[in-house]
PLY file of the C-alpha trace (Angstrom):
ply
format ascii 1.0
element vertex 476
property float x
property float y
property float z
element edge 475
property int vertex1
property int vertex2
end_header
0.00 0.00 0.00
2.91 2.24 0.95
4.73 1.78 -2.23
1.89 2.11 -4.52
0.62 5.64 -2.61
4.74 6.90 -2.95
4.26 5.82 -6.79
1.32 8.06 -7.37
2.89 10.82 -5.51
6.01 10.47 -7.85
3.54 10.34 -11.01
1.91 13.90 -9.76
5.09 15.45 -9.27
5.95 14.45 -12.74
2.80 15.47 -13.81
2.75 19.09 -12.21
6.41 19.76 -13.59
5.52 18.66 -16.90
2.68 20.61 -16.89
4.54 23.96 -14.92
7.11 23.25 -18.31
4.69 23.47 -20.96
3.08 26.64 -19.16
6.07 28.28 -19.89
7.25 26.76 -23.32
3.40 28.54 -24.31
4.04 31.51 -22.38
7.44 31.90 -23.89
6.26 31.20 -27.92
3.84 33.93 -27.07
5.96 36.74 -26.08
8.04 35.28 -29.00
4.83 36.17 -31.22
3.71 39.55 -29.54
7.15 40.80 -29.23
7.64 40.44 -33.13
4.44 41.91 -33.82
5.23 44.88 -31.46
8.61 45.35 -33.27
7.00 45.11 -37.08
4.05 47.74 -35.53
6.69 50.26 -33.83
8.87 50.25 -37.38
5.80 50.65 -39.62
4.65 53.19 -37.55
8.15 54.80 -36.95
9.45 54.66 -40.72
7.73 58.09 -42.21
8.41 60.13 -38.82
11.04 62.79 -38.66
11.75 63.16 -35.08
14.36 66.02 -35.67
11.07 68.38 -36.24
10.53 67.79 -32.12
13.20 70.61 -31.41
12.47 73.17 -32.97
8.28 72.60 -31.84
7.67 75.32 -29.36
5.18 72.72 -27.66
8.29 70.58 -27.06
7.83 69.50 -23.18
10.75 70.11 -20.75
12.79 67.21 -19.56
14.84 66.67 -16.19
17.43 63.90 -16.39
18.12 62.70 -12.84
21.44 61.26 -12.38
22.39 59.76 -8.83
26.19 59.50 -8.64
28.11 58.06 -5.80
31.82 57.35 -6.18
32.03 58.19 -9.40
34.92 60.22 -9.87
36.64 57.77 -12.43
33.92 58.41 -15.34
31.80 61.03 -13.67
33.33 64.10 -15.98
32.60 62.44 -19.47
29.42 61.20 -18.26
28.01 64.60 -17.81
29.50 65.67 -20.81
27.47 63.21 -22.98
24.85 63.73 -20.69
24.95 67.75 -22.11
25.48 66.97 -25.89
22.04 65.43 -26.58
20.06 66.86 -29.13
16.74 68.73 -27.50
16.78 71.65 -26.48
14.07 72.06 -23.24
16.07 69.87 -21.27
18.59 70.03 -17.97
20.59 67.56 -16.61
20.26 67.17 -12.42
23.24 65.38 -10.90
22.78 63.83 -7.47
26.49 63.51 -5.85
24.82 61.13 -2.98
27.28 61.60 -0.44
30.25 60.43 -2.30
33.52 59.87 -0.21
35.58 59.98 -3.32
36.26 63.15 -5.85
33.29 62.95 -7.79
32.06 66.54 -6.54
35.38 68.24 -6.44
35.60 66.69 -10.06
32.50 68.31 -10.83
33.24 71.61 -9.47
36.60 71.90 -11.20
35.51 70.88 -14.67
31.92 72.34 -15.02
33.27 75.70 -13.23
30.57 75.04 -10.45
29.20 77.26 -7.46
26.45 77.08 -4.92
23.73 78.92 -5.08
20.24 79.12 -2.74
17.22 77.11 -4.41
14.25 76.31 -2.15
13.12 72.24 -1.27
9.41 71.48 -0.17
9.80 70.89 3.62
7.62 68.42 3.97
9.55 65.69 0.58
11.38 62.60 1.66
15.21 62.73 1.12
18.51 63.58 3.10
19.65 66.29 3.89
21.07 68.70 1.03
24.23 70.05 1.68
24.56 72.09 -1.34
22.70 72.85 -4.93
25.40 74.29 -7.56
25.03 75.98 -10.77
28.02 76.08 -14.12
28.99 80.15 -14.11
29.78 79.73 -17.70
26.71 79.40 -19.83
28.15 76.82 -22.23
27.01 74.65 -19.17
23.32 76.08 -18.14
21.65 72.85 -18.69
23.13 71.06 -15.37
22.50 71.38 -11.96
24.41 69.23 -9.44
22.60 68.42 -6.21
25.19 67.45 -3.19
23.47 65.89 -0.18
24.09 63.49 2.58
24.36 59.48 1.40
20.67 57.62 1.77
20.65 55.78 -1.21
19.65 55.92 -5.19
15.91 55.63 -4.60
16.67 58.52 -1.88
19.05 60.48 -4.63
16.32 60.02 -7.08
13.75 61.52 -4.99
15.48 64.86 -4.17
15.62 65.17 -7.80
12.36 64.87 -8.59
11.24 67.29 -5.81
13.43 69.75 -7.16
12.98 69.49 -10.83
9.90 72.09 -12.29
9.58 69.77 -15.27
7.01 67.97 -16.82
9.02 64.73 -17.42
11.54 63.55 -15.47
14.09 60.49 -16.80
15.85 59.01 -13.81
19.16 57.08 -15.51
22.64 56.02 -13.62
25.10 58.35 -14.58
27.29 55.61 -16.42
24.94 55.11 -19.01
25.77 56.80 -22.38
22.69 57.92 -24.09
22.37 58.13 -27.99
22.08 61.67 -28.99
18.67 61.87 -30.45
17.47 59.64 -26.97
15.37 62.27 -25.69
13.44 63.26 -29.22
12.49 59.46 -28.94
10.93 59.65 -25.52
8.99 62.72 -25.87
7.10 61.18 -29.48
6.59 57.98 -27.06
4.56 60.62 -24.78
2.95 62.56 -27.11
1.77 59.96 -29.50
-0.88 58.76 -27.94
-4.43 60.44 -28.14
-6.73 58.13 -26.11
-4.62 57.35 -23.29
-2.46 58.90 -21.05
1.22 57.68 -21.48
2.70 58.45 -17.62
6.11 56.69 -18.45
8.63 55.56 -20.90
10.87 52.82 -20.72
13.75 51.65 -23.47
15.98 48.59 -24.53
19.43 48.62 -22.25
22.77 47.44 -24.61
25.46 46.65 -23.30
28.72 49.09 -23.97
31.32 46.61 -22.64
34.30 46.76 -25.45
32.69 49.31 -27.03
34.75 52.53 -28.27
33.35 55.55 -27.24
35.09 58.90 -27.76
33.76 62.69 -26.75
30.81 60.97 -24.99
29.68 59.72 -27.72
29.34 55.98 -29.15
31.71 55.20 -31.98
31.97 51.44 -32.51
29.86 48.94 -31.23
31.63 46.27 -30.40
31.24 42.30 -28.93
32.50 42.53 -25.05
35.76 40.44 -24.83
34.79 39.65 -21.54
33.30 36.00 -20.87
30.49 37.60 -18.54
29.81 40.45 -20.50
28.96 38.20 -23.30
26.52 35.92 -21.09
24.92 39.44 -20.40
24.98 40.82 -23.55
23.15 37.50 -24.85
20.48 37.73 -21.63
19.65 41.31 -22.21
18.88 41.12 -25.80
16.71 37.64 -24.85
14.98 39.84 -21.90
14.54 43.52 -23.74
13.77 41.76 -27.35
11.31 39.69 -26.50
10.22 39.71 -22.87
9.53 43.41 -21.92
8.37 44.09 -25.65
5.60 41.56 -25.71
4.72 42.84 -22.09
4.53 46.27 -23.76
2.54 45.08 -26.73
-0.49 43.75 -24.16
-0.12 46.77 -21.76
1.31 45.05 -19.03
4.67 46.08 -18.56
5.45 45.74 -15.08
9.38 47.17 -14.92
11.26 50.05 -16.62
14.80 49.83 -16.19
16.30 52.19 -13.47
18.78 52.49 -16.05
16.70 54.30 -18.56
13.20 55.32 -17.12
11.05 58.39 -18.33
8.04 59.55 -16.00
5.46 61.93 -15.81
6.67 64.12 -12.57
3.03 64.73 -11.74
2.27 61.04 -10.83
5.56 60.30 -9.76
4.48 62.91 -7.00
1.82 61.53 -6.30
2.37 58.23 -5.34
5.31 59.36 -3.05
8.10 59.16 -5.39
11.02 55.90 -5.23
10.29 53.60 -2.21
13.42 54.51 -0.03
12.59 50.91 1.50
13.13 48.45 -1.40
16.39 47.62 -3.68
14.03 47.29 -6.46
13.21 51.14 -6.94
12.66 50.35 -10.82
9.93 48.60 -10.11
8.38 48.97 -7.06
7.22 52.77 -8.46
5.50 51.39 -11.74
3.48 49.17 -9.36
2.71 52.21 -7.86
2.12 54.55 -10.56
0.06 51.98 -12.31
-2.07 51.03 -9.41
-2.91 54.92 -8.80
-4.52 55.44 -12.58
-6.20 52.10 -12.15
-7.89 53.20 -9.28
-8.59 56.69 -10.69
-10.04 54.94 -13.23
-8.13 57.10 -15.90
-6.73 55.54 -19.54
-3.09 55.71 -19.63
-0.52 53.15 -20.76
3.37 52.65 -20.62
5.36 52.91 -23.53
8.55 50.88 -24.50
11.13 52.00 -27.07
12.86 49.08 -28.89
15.56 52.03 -30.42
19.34 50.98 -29.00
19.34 54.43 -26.88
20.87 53.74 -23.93
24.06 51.90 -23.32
25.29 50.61 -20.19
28.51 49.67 -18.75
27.69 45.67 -17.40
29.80 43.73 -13.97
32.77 41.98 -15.62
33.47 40.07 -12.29
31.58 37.17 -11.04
31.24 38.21 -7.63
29.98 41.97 -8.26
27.74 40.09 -11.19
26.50 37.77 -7.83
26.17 40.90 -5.54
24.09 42.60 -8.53
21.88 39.36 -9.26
21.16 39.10 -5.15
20.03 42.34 -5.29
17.63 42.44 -8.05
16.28 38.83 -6.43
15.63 41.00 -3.00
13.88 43.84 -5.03
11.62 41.76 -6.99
10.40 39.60 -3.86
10.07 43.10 -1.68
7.98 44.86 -4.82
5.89 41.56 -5.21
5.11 41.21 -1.51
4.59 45.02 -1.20
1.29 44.31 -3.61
0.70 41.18 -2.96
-3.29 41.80 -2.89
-2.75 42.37 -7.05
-2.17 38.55 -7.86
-5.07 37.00 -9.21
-6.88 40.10 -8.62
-9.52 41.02 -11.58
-9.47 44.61 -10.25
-6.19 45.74 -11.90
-7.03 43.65 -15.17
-4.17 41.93 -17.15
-1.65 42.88 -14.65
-3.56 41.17 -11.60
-4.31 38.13 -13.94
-1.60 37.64 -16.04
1.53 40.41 -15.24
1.88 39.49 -11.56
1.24 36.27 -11.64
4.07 35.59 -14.36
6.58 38.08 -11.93
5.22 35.58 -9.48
5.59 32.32 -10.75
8.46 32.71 -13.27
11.03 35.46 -12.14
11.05 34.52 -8.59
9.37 31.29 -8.11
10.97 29.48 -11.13
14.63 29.77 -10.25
13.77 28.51 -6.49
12.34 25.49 -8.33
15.20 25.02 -10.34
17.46 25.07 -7.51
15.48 22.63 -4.84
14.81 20.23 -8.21
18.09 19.87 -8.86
18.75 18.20 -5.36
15.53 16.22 -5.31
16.56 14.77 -8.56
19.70 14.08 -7.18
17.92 12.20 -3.83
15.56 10.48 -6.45
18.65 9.20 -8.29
20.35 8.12 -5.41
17.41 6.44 -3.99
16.91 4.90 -7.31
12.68 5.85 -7.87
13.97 8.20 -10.81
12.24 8.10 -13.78
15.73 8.67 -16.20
13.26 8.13 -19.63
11.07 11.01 -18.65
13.99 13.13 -16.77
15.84 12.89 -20.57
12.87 13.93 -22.91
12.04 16.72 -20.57
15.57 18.01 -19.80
16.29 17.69 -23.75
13.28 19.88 -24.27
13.96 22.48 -22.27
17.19 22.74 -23.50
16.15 22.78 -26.74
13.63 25.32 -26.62
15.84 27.70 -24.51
18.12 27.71 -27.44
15.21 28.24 -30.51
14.26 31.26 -27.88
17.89 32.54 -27.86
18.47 31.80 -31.33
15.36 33.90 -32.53
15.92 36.87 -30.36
19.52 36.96 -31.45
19.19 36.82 -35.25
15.17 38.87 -34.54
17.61 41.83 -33.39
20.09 41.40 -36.40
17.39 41.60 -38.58
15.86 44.71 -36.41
18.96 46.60 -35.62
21.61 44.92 -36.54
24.43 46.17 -34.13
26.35 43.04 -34.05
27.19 43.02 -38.25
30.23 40.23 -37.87
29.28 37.00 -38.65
31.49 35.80 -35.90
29.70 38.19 -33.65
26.52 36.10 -34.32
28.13 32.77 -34.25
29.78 33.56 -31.08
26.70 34.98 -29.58
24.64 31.63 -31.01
27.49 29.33 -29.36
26.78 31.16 -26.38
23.32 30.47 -26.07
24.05 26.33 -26.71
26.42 27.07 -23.22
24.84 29.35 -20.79
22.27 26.42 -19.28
25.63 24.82 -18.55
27.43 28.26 -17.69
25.91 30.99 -17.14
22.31 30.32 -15.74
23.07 28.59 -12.48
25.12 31.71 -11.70
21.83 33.53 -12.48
20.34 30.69 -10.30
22.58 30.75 -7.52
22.27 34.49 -6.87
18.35 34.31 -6.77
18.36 31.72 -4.00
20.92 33.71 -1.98
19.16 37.18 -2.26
15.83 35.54 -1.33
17.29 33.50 1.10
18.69 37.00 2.45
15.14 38.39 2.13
13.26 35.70 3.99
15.54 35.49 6.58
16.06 39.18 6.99
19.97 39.05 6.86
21.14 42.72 5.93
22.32 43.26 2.71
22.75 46.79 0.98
23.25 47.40 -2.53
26.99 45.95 -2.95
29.35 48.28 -5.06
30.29 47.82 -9.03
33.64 49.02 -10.40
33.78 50.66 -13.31
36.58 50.30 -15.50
35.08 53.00 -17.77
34.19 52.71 -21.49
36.89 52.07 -23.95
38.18 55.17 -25.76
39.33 55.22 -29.37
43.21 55.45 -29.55
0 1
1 2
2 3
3 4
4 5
5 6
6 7
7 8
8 9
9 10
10 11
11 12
12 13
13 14
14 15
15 16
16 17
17 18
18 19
19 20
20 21
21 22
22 23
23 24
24 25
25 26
26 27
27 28
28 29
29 30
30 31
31 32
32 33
33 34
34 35
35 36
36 37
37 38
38 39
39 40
40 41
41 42
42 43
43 44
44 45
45 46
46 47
47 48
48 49
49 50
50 51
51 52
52 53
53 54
54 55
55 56
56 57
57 58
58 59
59 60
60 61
61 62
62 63
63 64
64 65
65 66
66 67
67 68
68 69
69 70
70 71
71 72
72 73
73 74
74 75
75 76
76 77
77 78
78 79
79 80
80 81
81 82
82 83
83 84
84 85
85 86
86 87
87 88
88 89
89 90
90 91
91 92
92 93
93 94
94 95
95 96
96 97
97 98
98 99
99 100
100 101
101 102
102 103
103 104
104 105
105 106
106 107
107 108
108 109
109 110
110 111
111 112
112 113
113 114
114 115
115 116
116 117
117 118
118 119
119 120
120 121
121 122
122 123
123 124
124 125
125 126
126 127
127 128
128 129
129 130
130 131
131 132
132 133
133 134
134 135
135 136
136 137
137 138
138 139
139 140
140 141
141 142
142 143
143 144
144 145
145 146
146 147
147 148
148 149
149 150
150 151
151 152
152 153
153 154
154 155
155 156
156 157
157 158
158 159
159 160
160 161
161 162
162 163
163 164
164 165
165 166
166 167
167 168
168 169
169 170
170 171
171 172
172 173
173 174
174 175
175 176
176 177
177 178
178 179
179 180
180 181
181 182
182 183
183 184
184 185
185 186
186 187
187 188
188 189
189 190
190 191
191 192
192 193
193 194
194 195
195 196
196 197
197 198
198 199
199 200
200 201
201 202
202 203
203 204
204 205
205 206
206 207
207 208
208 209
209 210
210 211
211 212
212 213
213 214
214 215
215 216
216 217
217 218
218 219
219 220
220 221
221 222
222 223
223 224
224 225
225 226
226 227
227 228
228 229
229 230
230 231
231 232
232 233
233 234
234 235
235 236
236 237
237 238
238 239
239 240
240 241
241 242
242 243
243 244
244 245
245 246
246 247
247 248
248 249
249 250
250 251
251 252
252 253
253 254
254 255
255 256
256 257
257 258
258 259
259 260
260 261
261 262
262 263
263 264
264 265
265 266
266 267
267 268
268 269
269 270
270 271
271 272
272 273
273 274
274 275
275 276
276 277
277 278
278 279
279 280
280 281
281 282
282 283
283 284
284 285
285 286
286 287
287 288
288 289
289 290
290 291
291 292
292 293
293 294
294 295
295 296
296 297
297 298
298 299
299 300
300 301
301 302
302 303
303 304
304 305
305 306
306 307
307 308
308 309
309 310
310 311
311 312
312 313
313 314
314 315
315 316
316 317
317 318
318 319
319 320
320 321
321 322
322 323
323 324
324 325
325 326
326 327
327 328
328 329
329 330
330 331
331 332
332 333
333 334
334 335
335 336
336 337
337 338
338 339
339 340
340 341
341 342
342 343
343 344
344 345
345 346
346 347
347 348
348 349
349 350
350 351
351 352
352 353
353 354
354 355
355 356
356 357
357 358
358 359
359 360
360 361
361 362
362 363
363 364
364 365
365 366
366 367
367 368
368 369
369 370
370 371
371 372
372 373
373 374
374 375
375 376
376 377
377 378
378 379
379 380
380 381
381 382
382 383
383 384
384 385
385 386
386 387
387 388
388 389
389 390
390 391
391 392
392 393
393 394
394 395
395 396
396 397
397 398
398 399
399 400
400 401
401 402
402 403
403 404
404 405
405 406
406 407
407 408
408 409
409 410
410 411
411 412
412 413
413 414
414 415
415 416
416 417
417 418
418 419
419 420
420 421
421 422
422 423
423 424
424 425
425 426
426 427
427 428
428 429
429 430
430 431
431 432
432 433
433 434
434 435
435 436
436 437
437 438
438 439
439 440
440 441
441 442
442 443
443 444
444 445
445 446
446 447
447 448
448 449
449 450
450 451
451 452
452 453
453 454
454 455
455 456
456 457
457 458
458 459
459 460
460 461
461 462
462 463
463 464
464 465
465 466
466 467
467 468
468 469
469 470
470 471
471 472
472 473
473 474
474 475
């Protein structure tokens, strides 16, 4: 009796994994389908538009770009001078020296010809203390304002930006990313070019600037990273930004804009308190936010996502900063999820109760804790000899099969999209990578989500870790 009840019991575990694996082999061919759909719609729609006519429209919006710095010294001075070059013209650029123990303001002061003038803060904002708000005496420089204040954090940086700035938009960015010049003349169509809805943010693809030459601030040659890490990245982000967040953005349910590259509306940033000075995952803890507030206002709005390479970012070539970074995001997305827990399932907040959340739920931070436990249980099943090797081979081949066709088709969907990577070994290299990185890279990825909610659950302290930057390559 005992042996036949432990046999059904290992049939329904078989049963519920197959079934938890086909879930997601469907879910993944669709945002395979909706992503490419979203792509051919955003090129049609994009191919007779001449953004350039945006700067000289005397309706063109003003734009804040918030940029927390903190130990920064190293890059911080060609940052801000990319930062300064883009092409629009009602813009400034806010700098946010959080409490840097390095020479990033000194740096700042010295090259931008800095000093401190008297601007009012609303009393009653959360942020710490300002120490000092300076202001470029030479007017070549008018566009930037750097904020000095006491250390509390980049959601805390972010937010005494966004109290300060008297824009309409505000793009919160880390300081290391290099923008493409015409960036901004692409977010401001994304929030204009809607009639029917409200568009209250703006979120883009992130590429990765590893190896890449840059020279005046400004991107030169793109170039595969050299780096084995970099590479993994490189392949994950394109998998992730291709496919994942623009099929989320093709249904209206886009649940994350990278804090790397994030446009909002400063009104309802406002009003839903600004960053969460709480949570590691700043990103997006405040989209749950600002989406939740026009759902319960009732009001039409959307999110927009721009597919355009715009923003380039500088990615951890070390394994244990890489680790540190993973841990983190683990932490954020389990705080953010837990924060609004009352959305899963819920019918009240439409797709994103019924089918947003519950795949943040299930997939990004249930799945890898899955992964992790079934690897040991099918290493006490094999040891105990009641595994089932037939069915352990046709579904382990599957997966790994389909994780490649997935990798495959977002790889050679983006070089027939943008085609940055124009080698042929670029492509091969990238393809080889995506035949290794079940092997390689993902139990890395795996590893760091069981640690960071292991740190979560069991409330060990754990800030946000540190990332050197070797700065971008420059052209010799």
């Amino acid at each position: 009796m005992d042996s036949e009840l432990f046999g059904v019991v290992l049939e329904y575990i078989n049963f519920v994994f197959f079934v938890f694996t086909m879930i997601l082999f469907t879910l993944f061919s669709l945002m395979a389908y909706f992503s490419t759909r979203n792509s051919i719609h955003y090129r049609n729609k994009n191919s007779f538009t001449d953004i350039s006519k945006i700067m000289a429209s005397p309706l063109a919006p003003t734009i804040t770009i918030i940029a927390p710095a903190y130990n920064e010294g190293l890059t911080i001075v060609e940052n801000i001078r990319s930062l300064l070059s883009l092409q629009y013209v009602n813009y400034d650029v806010m700098v946010v020296n959080d409490g840097s123990k390095d020479d990033t303001l000194q740096k700042l002061i010295d090259s931008y010809d800095l000093e401190k003038i008297d601007v009012e803060m609303d009393p009653d904002w959360k942020s710490k203390t300002v120490r000092g708000i300076y202001k470029s005496k030479n007017r070549a420089f008018e566009k930037l304002t750097v904020v000095d204040k006491m250390n509390g954090g980049k959601s805390d940086a972010l937010n005494a930006g966004v109290s300060l700035s008297t824009s309409k938009y505000v793009g919160c960015i880390d300081v290391d990313c290099l923008l493409q010049p015409d960036a901004l003349l692409h977010v401001v169509k994304s929030f204009f070019q809607r009639s029917k809805k409200r568009v209250i943010a703006v979120g883009g693809v992130i590429r990765v600037a590893n190896s890449c030459i840059i020279q005046g601030g400004k991107l030169e040659e793109i170039r595969l990273p050299t780096n084995w890490l970099a590479r993994f990245q490189l392949l994950e982000y394109t998998r992730s930004f291709i496919l994942g967040r623009m099929a989320w953005g093709r249904i209206d349910s886009l649940l994350i804009i990278s804090g790397a590259f994030g446009f909002f509306e400063r009104e309802i940033a406002l009003a839903v308190g600004g960053y969460d000075t709480d949570t590691v995952g700043e990103d997006m803890e405040i989209v749950f936010k600002m989406r939740r507030y026009m759902h319960d206002r009732k009001e039409p709005y959307t999110i927009e996502y721009i597919p355009d390479p715009l923003c380039w970012t500088e990615v951890p070539e070390d394994l244990k900063i890489l680790v540190n970074q993973r841990d983190r995001w683990a932490r954020g997305n389990l705080e953010t999820l837990f924060k609004h827990k009352d959305m899963l399932f819920n019918s009240k907040y439409g797709r994103l109760g019924l089918l947003s959340y519950p795949y943040w739920f299930f997939y990004e931070w249930l799945s890898p804790l899955l992964e992790f436990f079934g690897f040991f249980t099918i290493l006490l099943f094999a040891y105990l000899g009641i595994l089932n090797w037939e069915f352990f081979f046709m579904i382990t081949l599957a997966i790994f099969l389909f994780s490649i066709m997935i990798s495959f088709y977002a790889i050679l969907w983006d070089v027939y999209s943008y085609n940055q990577y124009r080698k042929t070994k670029d492509i091969l290299i990238l393809m080889g990578l995506a035949i290794l990185e079940p092997f390689i890279f993902h139990p890395i990825v795996v590893y760091a989500a069981v640690r960071g909610n292991y740190k979560k659950l069991f409330k060990i302290k754990s800030g946000w870790g540190s990332q050197v930057r070797k700065g971008f390559a420059k052209a010799s």
